[in-house]
C-alpha positions in Angstrom: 58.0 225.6 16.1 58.1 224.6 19.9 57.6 227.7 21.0 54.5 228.3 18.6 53.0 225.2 19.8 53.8 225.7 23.7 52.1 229.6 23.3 48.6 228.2 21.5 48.6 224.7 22.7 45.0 225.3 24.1 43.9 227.2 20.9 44.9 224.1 18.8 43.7 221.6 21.8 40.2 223.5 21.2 40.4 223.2 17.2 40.8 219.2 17.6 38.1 219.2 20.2 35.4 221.1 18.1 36.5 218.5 15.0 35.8 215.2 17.1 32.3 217.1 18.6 31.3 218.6 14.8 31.9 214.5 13.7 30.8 212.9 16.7 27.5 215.6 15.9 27.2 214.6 12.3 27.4 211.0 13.2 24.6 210.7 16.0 22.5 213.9 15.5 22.9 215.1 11.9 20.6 215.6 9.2 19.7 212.3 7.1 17.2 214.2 4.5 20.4 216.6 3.3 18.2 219.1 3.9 20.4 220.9 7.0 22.9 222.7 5.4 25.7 222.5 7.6 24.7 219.0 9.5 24.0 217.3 6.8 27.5 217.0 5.5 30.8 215.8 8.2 33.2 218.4 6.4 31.4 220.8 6.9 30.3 220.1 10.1 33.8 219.4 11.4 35.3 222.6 9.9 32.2 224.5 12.2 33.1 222.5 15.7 36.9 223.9 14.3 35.9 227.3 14.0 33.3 227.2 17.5 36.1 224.8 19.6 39.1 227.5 18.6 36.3 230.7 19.6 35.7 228.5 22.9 39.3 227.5 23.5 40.2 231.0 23.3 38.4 232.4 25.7 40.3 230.5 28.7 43.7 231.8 27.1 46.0 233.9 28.5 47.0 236.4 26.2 45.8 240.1 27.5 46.1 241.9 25.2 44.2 245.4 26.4 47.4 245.7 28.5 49.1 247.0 25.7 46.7 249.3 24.8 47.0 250.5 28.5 50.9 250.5 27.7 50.7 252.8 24.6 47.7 255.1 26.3 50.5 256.0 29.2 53.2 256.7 26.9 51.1 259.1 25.1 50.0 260.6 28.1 53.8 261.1 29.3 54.8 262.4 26.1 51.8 265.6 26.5 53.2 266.4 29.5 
């Protein structure tokens, strides 16, 4: 469990940002009329600054993951020969 949370601590850091900005959002800005489908409720709101804070998060992670694909492409290559 320590190792899960040292690998995607920014992942989950970005999750728990976007649910503070979706509330913070629903609180100052949102929809009074109910009108706004996604502002106008704080669930739902949060659960979207979730979703756009773990997207945003994710993009400053580490993980490369093409180099694997690089990794398989030159075995493949070695095997033809």
């Amino acid at each position: 469990m320590k190792d899960f949370f040292k690998k995607h601590w920014l992942r989950i850091m970005g999750v728990l940002t976007g649910i503070l900005v979706g509330y913070l959002y629903y609180h100052y800005v949102g929809c009074v009329s109910g009108t706004c489908p996604i502002t106008s409720n704080p669930y739902r709101m949060m659960i979207y600054g979730a979703l756009v804070g773990y997207l945003l998060f994710d993009l400053f992670s580490g993980d490369k993951k093409p180099k694997k694909v690089e990794e398989i492409s030159e075995n493949n290559f070695r095997e033809n020969d």
